[in-house]
DSSP file (Angstrom, degrees, kcal/mol; ACC not computed):
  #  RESIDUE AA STRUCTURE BP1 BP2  ACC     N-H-->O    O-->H-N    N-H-->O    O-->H-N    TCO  KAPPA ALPHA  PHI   PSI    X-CA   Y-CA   Z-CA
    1    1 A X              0   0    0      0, 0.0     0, 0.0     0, 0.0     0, 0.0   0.000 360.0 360.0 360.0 125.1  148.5  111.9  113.1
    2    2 A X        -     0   0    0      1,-0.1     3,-0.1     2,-0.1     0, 0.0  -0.008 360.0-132.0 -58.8-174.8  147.7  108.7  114.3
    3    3 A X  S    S+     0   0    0      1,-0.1     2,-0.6     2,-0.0    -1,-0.1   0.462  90.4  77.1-109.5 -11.5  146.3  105.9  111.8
    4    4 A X        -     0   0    0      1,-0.0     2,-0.4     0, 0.0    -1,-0.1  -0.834  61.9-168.2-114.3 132.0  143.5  105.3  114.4
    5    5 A X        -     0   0    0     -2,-0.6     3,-0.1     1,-0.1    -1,-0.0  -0.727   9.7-149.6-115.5 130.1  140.2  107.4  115.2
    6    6 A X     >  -     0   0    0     -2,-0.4     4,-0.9     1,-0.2    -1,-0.1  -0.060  37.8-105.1 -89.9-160.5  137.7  107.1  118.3
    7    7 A X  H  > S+     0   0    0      1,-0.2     4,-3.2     3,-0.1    -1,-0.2   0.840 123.6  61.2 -93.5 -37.9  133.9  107.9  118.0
    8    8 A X  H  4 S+     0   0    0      2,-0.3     4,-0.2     1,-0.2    -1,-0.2   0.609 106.5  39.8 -73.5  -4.2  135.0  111.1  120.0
    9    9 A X  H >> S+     0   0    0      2,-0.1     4,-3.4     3,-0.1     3,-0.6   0.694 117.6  50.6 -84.6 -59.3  137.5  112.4  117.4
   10   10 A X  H 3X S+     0   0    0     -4,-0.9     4,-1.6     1,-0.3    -2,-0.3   0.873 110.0  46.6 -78.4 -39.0  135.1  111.5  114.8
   11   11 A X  H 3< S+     0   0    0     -4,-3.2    -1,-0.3     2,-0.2     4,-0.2   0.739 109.6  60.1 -59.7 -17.5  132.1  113.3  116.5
   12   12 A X  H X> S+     0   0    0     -3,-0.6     4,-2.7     2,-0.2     3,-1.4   0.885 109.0  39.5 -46.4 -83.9  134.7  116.2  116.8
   13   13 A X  H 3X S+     0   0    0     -4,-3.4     4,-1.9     1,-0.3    -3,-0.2   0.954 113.1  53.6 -56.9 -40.5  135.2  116.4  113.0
   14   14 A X  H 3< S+     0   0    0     -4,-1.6     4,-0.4    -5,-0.5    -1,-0.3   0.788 111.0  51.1 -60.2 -23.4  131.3  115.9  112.1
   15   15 A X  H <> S+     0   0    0     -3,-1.4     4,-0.6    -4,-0.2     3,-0.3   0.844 112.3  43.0 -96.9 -62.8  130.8  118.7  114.6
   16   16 A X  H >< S+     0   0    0     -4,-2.7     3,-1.0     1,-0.2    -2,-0.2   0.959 113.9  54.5 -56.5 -61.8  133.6  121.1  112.7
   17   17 A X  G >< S+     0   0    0     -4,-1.9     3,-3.3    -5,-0.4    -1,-0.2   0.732  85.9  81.6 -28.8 -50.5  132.2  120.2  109.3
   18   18 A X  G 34 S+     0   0    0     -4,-0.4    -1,-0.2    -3,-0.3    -2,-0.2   0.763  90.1  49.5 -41.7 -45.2  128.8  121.1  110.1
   19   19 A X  G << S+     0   0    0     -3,-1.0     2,-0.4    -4,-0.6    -1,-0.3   0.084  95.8  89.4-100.1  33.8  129.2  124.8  109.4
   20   20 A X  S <  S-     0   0    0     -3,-3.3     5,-0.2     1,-0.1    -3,-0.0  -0.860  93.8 -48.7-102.3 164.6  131.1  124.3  105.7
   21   21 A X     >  -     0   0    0     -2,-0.4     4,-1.2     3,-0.1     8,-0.3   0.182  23.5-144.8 -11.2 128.4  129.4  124.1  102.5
   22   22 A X  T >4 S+     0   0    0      6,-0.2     3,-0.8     2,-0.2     7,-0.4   0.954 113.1  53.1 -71.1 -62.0  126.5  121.8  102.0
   23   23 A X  T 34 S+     0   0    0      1,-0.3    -1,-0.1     5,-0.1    -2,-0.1   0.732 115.4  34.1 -11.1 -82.3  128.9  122.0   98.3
   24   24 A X  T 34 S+     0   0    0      4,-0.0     2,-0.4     5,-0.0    -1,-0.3   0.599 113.8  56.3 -63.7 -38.8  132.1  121.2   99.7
   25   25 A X    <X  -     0   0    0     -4,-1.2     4,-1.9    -3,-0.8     5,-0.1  -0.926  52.7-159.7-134.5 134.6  131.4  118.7  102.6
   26   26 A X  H  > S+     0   0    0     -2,-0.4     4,-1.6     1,-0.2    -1,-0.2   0.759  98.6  54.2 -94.5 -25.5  129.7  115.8  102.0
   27   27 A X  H  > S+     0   0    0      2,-0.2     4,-1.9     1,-0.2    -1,-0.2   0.824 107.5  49.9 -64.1 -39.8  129.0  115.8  106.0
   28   28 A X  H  > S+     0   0    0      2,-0.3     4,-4.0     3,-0.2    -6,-0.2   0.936 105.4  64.6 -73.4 -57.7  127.5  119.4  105.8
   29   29 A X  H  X S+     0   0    0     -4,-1.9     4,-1.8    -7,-0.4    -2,-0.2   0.997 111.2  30.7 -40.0 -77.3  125.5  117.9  103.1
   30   30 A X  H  < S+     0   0    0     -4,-1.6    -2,-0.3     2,-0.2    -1,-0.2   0.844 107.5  60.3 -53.8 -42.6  123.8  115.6  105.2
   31   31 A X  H >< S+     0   0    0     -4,-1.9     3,-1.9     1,-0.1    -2,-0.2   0.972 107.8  61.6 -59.1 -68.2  123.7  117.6  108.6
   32   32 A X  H 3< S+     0   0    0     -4,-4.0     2,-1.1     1,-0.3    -2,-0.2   0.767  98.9  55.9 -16.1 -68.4  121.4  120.2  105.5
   33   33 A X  T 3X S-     0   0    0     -4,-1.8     4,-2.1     1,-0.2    -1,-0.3   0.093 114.7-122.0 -78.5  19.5  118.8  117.4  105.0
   34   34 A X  T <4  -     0   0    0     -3,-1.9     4,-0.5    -2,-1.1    -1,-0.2   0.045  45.6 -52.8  78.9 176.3  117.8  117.1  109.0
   35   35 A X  T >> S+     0   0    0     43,-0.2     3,-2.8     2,-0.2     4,-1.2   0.962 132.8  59.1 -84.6 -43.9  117.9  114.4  111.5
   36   36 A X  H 3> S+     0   0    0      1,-0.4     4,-2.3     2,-0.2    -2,-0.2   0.760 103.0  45.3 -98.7   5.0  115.9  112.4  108.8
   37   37 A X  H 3< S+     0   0    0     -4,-2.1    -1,-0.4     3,-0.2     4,-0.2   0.261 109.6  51.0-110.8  53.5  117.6  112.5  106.7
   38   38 A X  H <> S+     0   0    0     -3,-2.8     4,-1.2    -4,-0.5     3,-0.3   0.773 114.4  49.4 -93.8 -76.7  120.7  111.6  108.6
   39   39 A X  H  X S+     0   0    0     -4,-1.2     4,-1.4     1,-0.2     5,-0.5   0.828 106.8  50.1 -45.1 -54.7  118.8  108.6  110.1
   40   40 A X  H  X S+     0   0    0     -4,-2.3     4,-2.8     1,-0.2    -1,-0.2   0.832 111.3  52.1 -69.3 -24.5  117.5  107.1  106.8
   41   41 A X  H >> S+     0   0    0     -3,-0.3     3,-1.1    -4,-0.2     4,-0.8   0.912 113.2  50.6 -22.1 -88.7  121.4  107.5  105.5
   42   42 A X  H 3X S+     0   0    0     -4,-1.2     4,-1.8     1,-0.3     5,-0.2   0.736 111.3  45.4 -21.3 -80.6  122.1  105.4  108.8
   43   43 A X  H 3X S+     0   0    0     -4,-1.4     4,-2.7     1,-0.2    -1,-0.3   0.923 107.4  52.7 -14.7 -73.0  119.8  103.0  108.1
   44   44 A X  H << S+     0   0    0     -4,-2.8     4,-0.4    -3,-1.1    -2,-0.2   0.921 109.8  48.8 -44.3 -53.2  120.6  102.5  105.1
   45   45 A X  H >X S+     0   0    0     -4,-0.8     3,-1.6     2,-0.3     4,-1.3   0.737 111.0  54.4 -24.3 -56.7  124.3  102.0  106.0
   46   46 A X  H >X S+     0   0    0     -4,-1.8     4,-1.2     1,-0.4     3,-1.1   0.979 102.6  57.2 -88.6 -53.2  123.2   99.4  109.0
   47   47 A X  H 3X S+     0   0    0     -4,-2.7     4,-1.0     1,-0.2    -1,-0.4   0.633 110.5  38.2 -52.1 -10.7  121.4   97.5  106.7
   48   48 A X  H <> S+     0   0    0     -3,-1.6     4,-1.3    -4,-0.4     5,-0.3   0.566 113.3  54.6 -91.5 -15.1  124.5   96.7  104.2
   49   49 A X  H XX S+     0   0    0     -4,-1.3     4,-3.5    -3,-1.1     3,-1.4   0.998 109.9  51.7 -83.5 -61.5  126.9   96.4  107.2
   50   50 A X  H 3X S+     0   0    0     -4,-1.2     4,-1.8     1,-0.3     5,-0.2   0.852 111.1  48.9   5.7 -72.9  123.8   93.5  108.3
   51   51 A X  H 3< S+     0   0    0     -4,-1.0    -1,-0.3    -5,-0.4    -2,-0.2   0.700 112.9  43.1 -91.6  10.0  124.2   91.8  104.8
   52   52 A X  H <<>S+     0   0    0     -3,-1.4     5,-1.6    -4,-1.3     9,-0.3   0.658 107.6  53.7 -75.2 -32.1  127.9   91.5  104.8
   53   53 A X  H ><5S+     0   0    0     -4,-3.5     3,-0.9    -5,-0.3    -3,-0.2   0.906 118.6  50.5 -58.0 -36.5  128.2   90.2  108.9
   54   54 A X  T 3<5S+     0   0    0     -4,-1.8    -1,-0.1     1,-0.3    -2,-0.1   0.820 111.1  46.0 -74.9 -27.8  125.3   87.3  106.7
   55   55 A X  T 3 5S-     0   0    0     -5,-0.2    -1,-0.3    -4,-0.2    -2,-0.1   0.111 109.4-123.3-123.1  24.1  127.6   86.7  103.9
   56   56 A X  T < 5 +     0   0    0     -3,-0.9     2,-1.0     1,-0.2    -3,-0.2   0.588  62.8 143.3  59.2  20.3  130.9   86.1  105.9
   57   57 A X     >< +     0   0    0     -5,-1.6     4,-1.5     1,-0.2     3,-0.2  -0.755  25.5 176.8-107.6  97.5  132.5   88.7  104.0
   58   58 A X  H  > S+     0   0    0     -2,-1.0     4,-1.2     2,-0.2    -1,-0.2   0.486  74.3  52.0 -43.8 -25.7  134.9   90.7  106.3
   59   59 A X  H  > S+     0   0    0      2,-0.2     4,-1.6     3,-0.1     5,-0.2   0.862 116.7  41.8 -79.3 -48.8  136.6   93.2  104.2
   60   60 A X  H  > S+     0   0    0     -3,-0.2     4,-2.6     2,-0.2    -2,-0.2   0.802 115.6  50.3-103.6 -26.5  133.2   94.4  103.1
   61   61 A X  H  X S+     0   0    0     -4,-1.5     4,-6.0    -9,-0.3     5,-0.3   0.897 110.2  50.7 -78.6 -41.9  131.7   94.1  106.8
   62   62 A X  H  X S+     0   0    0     -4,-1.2     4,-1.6     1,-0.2    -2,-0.2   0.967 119.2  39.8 -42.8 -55.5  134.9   96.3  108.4
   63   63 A X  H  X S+     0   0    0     -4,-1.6     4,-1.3     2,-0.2    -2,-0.2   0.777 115.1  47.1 -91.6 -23.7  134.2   98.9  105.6
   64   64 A X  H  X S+     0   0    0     -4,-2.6     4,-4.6    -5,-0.2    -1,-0.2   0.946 108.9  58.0 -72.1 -39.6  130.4   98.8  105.8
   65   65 A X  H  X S+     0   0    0     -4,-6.0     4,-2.4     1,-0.2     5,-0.2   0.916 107.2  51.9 -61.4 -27.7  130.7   99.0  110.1
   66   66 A X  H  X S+     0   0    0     -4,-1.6     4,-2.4    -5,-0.3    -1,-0.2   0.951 104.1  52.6 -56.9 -40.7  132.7  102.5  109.4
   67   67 A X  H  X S+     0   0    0     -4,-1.3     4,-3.1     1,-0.2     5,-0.3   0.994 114.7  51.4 -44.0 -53.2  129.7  103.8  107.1
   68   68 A X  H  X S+     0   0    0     -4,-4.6     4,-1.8     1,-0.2    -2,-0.2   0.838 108.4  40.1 -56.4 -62.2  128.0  103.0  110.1
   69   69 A X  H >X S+     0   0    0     -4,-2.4     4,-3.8     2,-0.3     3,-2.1   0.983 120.2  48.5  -2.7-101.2  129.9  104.6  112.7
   70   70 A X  H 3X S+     0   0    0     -4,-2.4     4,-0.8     1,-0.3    -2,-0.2   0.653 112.1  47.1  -2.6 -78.2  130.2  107.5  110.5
   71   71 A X  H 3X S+     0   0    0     -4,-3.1     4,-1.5     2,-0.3    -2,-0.3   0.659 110.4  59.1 -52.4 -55.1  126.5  107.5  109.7
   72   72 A X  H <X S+     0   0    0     -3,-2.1     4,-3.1    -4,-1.8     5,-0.3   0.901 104.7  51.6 -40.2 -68.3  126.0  107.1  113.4
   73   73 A X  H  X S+     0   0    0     -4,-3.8     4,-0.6     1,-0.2    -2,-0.3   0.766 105.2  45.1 -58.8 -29.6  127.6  110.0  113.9
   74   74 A X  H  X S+     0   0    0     -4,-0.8     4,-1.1    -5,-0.4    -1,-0.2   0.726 109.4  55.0 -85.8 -25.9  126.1  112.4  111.9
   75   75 A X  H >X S+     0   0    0     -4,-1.5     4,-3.9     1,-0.2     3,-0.6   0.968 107.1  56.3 -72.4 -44.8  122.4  111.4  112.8
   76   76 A X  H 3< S+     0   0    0     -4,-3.1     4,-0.3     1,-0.2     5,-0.3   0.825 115.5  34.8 -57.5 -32.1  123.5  112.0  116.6
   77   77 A X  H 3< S+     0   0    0     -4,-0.6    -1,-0.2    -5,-0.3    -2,-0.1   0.687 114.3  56.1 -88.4 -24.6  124.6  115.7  115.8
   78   78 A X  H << S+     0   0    0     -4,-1.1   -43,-0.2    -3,-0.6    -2,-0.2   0.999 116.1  40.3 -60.6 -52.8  121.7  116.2  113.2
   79   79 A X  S  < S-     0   0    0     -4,-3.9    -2,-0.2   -45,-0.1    -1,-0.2   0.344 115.1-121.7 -67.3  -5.6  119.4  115.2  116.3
   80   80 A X        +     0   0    0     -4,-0.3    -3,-0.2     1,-0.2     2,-0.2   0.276  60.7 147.4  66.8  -3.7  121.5  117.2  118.7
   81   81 A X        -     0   0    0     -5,-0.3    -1,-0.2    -6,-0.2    -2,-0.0  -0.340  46.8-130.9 -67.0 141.6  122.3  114.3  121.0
   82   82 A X        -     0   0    0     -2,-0.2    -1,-0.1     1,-0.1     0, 0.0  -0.345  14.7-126.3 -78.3 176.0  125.9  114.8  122.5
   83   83 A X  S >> S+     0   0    0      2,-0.2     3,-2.2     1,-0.2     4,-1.3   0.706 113.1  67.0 -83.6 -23.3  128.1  111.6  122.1
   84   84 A X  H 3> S+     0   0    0      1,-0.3     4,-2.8     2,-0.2    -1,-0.2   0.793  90.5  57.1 -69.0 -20.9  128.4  112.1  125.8
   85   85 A X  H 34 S+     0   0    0      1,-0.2    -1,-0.3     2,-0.2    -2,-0.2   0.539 107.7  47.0 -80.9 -12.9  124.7  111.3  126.5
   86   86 A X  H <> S+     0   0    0     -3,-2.2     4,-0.7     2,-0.2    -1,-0.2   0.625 105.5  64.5-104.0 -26.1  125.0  107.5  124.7
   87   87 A X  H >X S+     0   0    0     -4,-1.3     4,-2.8     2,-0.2     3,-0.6   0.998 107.8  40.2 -62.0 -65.3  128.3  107.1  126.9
   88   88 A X  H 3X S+     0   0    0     -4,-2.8     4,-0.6     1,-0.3    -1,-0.2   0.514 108.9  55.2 -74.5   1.4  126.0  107.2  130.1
   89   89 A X  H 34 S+     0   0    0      2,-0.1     4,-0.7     3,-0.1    -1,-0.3   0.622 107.6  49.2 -98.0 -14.4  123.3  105.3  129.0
   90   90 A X  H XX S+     0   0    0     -4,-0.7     4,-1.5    -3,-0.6     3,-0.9   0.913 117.6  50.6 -90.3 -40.9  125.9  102.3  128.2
   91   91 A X  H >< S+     0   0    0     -4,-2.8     2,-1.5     1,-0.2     3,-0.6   0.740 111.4  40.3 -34.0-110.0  127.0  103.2  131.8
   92   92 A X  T 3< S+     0   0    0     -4,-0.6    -1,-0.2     1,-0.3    -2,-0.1   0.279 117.6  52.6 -30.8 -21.9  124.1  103.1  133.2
   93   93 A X  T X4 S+     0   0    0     -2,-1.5     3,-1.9    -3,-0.9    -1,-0.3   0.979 108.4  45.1 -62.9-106.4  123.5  100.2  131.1
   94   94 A X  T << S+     0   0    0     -4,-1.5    -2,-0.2    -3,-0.6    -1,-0.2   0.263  91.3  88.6 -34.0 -10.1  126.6   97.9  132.0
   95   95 A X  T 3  S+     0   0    0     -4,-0.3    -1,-0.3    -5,-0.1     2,-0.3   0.676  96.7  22.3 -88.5   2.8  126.1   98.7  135.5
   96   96 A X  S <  S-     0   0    0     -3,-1.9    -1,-0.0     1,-0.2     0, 0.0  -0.852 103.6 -80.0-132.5 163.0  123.5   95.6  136.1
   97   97 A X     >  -     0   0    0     -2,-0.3     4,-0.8     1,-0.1    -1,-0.2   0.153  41.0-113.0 -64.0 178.3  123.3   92.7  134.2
   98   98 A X  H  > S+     0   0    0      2,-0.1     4,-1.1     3,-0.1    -1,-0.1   0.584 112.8  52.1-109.6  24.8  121.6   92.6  130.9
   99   99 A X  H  4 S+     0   0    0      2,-0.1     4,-0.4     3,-0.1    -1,-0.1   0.552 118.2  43.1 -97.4 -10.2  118.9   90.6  131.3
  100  100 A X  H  > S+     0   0    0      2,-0.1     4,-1.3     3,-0.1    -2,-0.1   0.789 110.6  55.2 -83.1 -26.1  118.1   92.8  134.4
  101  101 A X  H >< S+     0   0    0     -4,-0.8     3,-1.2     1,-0.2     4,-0.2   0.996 110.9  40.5 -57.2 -73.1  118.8   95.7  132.8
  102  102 A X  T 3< S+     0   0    0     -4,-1.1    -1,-0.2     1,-0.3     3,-0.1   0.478 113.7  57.4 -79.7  17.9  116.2   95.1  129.6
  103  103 A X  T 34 S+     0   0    0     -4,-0.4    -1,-0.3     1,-0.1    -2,-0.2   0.648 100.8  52.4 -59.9 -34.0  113.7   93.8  131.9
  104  104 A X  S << S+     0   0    0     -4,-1.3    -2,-0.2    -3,-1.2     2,-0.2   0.266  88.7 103.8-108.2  21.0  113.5   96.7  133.9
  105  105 A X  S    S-     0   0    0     -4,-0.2     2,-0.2    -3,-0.1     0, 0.0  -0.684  87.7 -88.2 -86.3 160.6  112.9   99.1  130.7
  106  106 A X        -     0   0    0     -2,-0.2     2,-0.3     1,-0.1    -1,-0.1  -0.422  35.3-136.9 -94.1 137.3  109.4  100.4  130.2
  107  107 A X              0   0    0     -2,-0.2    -1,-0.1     1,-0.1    -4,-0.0  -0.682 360.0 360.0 -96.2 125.8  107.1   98.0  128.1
  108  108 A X              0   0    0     -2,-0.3    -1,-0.1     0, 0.0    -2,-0.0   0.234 360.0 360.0-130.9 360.0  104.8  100.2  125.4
């Protein structure tokens, strides 16, 4: 087994997880509580990964961006969005610049 994991592995295994024990799997646990509570987990997550990129501390910002990831992952599965559906909006994204890109999104 490699030492290294992509978001598509790791949505893979959040996906597999989902039907074991809310008990046993701390992923299962979370997937129980809904998409909100998957996002406010997330949240929470992005907001320590936020004050460690502020406080120059790398170790803690590496380990906080995994939460995040992670965290990422599990709201996207709670919510039912595929991984595949965030891949073609950053295509779609990345195919024009970005300052044409978020100009041309809809203003509310």
């Amino acid at each position: 087994m490699s030492d290294r994991i992509d978001l598509d592995a790791l949505a893979d295994i959040i996906a597999a997880r989902a039907g074991e024990p809310a008990e046993k799997s701390y992923t299962a646990s979370l997937l129980a509580g809904g998409a909100e509570r998957a996002a406010k987990k997330f949240g929470e997550e992005a907001v320590e990964a936020v004050i460690a990129a502020v406080s120059g501390d790398k170790q803690a910002l590496t380990a906080e961006t995994a939460d995040v990831l992670y965290h990422l992952a599990v709201m996207l599965q709670a919510a039912g969005v595929p991984l595949e559906d965030v891949y073609a909006e950053l295509a779609r994204r990345t195919a024009q610049s970005g300052h044409a890109e978020k100009a041309s999104r809809k203003r509310s």
